[in-house]
N, C-alpha and C positions, 0 to 999 in steps of 0.2 A: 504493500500500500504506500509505502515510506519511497520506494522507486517512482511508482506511478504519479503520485504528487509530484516529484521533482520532474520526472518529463512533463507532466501537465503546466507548471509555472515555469520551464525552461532553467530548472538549476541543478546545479550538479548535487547529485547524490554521493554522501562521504560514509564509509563504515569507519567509523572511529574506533573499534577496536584495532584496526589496521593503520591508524593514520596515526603519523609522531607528534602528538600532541601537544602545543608549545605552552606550558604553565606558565611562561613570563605573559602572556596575553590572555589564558581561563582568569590567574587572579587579580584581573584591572576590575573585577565586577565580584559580588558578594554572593556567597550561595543562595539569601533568601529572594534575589533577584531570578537566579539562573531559575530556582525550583518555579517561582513563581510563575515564568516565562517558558521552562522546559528549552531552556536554551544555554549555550556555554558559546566562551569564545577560541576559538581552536588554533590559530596563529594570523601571524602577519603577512601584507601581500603589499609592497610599497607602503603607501601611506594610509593604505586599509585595514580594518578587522574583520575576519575569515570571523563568522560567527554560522555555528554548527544550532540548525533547529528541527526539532518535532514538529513543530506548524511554520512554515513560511509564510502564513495569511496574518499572522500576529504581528502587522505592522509596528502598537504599539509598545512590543517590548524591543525592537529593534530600534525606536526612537528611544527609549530606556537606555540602551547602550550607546547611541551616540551622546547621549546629553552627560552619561557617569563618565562616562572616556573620553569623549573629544575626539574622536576617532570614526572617520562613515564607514560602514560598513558593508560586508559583501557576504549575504547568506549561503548559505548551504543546506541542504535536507539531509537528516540521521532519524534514526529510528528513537522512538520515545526509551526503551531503555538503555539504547547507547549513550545517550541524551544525560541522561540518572544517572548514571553507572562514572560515566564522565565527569559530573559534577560532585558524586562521593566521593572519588580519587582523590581532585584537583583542589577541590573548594574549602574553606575553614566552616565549622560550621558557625552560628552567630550566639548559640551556645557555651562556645569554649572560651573559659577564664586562664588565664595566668596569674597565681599568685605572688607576687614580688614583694620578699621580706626585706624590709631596709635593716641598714647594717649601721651600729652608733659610730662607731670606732673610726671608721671615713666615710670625711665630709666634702664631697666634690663641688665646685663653683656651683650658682645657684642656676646661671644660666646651662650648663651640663644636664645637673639634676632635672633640670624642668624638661629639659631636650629628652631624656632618655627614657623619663618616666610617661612623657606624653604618650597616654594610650591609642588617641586618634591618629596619630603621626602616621606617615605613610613606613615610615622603617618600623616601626612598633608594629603595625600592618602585617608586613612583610615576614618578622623573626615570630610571630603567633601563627603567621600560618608555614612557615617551613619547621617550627616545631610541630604543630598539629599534622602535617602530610608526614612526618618522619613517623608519630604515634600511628595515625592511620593505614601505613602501610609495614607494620611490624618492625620496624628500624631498632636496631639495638645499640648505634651510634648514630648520632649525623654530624658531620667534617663541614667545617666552615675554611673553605683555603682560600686565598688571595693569590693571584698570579701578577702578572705587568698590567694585566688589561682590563680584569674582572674579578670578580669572587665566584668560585664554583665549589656549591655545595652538594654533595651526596651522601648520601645516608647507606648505611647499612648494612644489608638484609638479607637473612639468613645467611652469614658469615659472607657477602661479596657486596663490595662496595658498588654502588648504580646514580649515577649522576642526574641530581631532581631539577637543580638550579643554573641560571647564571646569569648573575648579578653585575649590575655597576662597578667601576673601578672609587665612582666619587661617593659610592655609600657604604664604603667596606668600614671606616671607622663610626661611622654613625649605628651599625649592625655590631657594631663589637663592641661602642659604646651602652647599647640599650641591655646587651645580654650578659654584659658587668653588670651593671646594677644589677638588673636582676637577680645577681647571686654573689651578691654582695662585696664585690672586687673594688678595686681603686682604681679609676677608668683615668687616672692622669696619669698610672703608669704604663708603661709599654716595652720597657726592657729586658727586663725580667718574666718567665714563667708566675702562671697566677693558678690556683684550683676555687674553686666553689661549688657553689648547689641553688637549686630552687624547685619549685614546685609547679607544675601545671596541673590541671584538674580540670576533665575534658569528659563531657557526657555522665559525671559525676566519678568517673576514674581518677584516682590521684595517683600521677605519677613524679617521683622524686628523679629529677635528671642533675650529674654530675656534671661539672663547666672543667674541662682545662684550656688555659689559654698558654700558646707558646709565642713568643718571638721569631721570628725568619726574616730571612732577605726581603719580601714582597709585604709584612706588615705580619702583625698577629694572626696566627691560623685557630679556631677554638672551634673544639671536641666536644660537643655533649652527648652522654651517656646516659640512655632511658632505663631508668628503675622500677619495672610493676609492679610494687609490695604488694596488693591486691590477690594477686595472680596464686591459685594454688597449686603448692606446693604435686609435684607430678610423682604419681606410684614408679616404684622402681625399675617395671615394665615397661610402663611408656614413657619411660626414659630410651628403652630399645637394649636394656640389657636381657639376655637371655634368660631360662628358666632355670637353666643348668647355674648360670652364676649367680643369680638369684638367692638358688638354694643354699650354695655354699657360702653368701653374704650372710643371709639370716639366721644358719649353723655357728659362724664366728660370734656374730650380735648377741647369738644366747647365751654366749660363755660371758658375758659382761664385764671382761677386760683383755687389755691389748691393745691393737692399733691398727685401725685398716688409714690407711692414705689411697686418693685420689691424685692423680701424675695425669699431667699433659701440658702442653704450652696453654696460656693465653689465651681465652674466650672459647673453652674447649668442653665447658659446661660442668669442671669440676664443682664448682661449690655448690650447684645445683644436684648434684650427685649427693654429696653430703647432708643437704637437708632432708632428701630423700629417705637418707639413709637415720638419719637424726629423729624422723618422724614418725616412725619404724618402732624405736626404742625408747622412745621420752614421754613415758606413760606418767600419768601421777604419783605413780611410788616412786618416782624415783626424780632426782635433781639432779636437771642437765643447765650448762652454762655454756653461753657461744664468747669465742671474740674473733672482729670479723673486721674487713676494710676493704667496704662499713659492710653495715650491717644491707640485706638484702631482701630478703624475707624475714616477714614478722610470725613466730611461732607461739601459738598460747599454751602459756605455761611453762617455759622455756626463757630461763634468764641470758638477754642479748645484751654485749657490749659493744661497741665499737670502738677500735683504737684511737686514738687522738696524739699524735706524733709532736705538736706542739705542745701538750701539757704536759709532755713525758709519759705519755702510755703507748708503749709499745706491745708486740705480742709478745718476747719476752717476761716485765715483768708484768703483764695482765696476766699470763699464765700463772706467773709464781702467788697470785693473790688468788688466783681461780681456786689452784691444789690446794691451798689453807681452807677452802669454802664449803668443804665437806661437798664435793658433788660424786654424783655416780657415773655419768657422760660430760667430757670434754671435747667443746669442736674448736679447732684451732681455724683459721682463715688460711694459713699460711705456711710451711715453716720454712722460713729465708734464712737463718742464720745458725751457727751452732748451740747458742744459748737456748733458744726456742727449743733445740731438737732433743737437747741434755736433759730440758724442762718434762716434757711433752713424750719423753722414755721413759722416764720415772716417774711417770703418773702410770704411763701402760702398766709397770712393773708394781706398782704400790694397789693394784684393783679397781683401777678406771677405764675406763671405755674410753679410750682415745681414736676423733675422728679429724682428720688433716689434710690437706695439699703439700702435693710438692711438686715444681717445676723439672721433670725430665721426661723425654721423647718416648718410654714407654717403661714397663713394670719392671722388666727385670734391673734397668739404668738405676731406680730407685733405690736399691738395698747397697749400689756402690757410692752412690751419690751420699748415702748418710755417711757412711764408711769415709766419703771422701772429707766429710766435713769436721769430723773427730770422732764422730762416737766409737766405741768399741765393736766390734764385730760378733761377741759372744752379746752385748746388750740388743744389740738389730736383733740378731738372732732367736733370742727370747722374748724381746716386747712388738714385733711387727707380725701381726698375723693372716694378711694379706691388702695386698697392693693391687688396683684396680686405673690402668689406664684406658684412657678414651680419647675419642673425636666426635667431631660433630659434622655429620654428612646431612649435603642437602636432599629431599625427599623428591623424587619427579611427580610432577603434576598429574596427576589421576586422569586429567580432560583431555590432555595432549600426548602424553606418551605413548612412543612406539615402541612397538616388536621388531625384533629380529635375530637372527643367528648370526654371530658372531665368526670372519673369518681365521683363516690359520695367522696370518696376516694382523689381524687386529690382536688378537692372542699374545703374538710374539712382543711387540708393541709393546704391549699393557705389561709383559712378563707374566702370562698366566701360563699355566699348563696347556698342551693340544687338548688333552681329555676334557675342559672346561666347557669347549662347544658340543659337547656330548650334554649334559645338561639341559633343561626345558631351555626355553625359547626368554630370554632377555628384554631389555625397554633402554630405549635412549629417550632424550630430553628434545622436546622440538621447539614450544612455545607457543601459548597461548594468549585471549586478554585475560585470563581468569589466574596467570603466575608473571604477568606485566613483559610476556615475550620472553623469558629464561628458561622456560622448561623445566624450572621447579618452584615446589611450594612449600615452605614449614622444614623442617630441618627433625635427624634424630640421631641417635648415636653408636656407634662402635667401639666395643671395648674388649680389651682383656683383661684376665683376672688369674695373678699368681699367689697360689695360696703357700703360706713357709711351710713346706712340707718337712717332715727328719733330713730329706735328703738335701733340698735347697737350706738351712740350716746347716749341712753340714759343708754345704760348699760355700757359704757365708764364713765358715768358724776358718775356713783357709784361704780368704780373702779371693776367693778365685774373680774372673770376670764377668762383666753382664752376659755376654756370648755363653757364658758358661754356665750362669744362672737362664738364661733361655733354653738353653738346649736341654737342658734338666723339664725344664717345665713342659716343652713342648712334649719332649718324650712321657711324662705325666700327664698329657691331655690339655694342656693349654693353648687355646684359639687364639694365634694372633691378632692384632689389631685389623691387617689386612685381612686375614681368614673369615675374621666374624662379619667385615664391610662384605665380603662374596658373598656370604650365607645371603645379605639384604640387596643383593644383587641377583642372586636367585629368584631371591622373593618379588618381585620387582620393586623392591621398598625405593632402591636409587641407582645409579650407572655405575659403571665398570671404570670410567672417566671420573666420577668424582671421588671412587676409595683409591683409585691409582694417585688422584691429587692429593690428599690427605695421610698419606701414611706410606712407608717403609717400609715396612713388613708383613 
């Protein structure tokens, strides 16, 4: 019908799912506009706006747009839910709040303050709705960078960055001035590294976003980081750990002491793991204490700290105040240092449940990695009772994924076995509008899990190497991290292309 209209009034008909949609032109206009009208604006064409409509006869929301933009306009026909659909993406809704705590301790010029804090402002505008489109489309960062010529901002989503924005060159301080304040920074300085925080709360969601601002050649680049306290906490499962590891997590859990640690680089879903696992065991009878940076999820009944590196609280000694606290579970956030880890042994060893991070490339690296930091190797030994690393692979899109058999060729490639195309029938990623043209959706994980068996213990007591703690484990029954990514490659959970990007082994 949406065709036939447009041949009957003589205009081109556009599928917006297909078309690159330009956001510097959808947000010249406000969503209760677009809904009102069933119209959006789609890009520029000279000195024109390309405006995408479900009714081309709605003369008066086209004069709507010329009058909020200044801009004449040149219609188009789209279908009523490409129309929606387009305007949920792009648009802020008129809903959404920013709360902006002011900070006593710095006092910026009056003329600054008024500038930054003006909500009408057209950059105030602009940093509500690139925070709101980074919330709406699952971002778990969004990257503010400066180049020679502009600011381009991208967010993102499900571990790969996808560029939203591009900005002015002459409003990159005026953008980086309004998102200090907001999280309470000194907007006169600029030389120096800055961190802060604030709050947005959107559809009645409160989400907590982390601010760092860095220095560079091309001006301040600033990182915020979305926090969903809200969000509940995920069963162990749909985390995408297996049944088999599963089982032998909540076997360790029941003995209620030791030490399991969580290992992976950076955004790899450990401490999500942890809570998982924290949630598991932190029943009422029993006192569990976190310290975290920061804190991430809020757990009832479950006493959260968070470090504070200025006041002197470190994980260190917030541990050592934890152990005096009579608890029965300790989650550490971290352990970066060897004081932490001396702490955080002798809790395993005195009848605590010790649940921890640590930064290395996979499980077995782990037990050399404490080793390498001083502990004893009879103490690993006896207070680690398994080590659980992961990844976070992205999911293909249910809508757009394809089949097929994989050749000998691709195999070789990938470094998989011949026998692997013997196996059912595979999916690759093609893209749809329903995963924004990437060919995936949502993200889940892969993991292995080495339990200290007598025998890994005993190859711990002769300091052997990681090679040599794997090889033990594998011979034991241990899925590598790769191995367990093929099982959900099987499955068709995700590709062959994205566990071969993610991992090693």
């Amino acid at each position: 019908m949406a065709k036939a209209l447009a041949s009957q009034k003589k205009l081109p008909f556009v599928e917006l799912s297909k078309y690159p949609l330009n956001p510097n032109a959808a947000r010249l206009i406000k969503a209760n506009i677009a809904r009102r009208h069933t119209l959006i604006p789609i890009d520029f064409s000279g000195e024109k706006l390309i405006v995408a409509m479900a009714n081309p006869l709605d003369i008066v929301g086209l004069d709507n747009i010329h009058y909020l933009t200044g801009f004449e306009t040149t219609p188009v026909v789209s279908t009523y839910s490409e129309v929606e659909e387009a305007i949920e993406k792009l648009l802020l809704d008129d809903d959404v709040t920013l709360l902006v705590m002011p900070k006593e301790e710095i006092v910026p010029s009056e003329e600054e303050i008024k500038k930054a804090l003006d909500e009408s402002s057209p950059i105030s505008i602009i940093v509500d709705k690139l925070i709101y489109e980074g919330i709406f489309k699952r971002a778990s960062d969004i990257h503010i960078e400066p180049t020679t010529t502009n600011v381009i901002v991208r967010n993102r989503i499900d571990g790969v960055l996808q560029e939203s924005w591009r900005l002015p060159k002459k409003d990159q301080h005026a953008i980086t001035s309004r998102i200090k304040v907001m999280s309470n920074l000194d907007i006169a300085e600029h030389r120096i590294p800055q961190d802060g925080s604030f709050q947005a709360k959107v559809k009645g969601r409160q989400i907590n976003i982390r601010v760092s601002v860095l220095p560079t050649i091309f001006g301040e680049t600033v990182t915020l980081r979305l926090l969903r306290k809200d969000e509940k906490i995920p069963e162990l499962i749909e985390l995408g750990l297996s049944v088999e590891i599963v089982k032998k997590l909540l076997s360790i859990l029941s003995k209620q002491t030791g030490t399991i640690l969580s290992t992976g680089p950076t955004g790899s879903g450990k401490t999500t793991t942890l809570y998982a696992l924290l949630s598991v065991i932190a029943t009422p009878e029993k006192k569990a204490i976190t310290i975290e940076d920061p804190v991430e999820y809020l757990i009832p009944g479950v006493t959260q700290i968070s470090i504070n590196r200025k006041a002197g609280l470190t994980f260190a000694n917030g541990l050592r105040s934890i152990v005096r606290s009579d608890p029965d579970i300790i989650m550490v956030g971290e352990i970066r240092d060897l004081e932490t880890a001396e702490i955080a042994i002798q809790a395993a060893l005195t009848g605590h449940m010790v649940l921890s991070t640590l930064h290395t490339n996979d499980a077995p690296t782990a037990l050399t990695r404490l080793i390498e930091m001083g502990i004893e190797p009879f103490l690993v030994a006896s207070s680690v009772s398994g080590i659980l690393a992961q990844r976070l692979v992205r999911k293909l899109c249910e809508q757009c994924k394809l089949s097929y058999y994989p050749d000998e060729q691709t195999l070789k490639l990938l470094g998989l076995p011949i026998q692997f195309k013997k196996s059912p029938e595979i999916y690759k990623a093609v893209g749809c509008s329903e995963c924004s043209g990437t060919g995936y959706l949502g993200r889940t994980g892969i993991f292995e899990f080495l339990p200290i068996t007598s025998s890994i213990s005993h190859l711990v007591l002769g300091r052997k190497s990681a090679n040599d703690f794997r090889a033990q484990a594998i011979a034991e029954g241990m899925k590598t991290l790769r191995g367990d990514g093929f099982k959900k490659v099987k499955e068709g959970i995700t590709s062959l292309e994205e566990v071969v990007r993610v991992t090693r082994y």
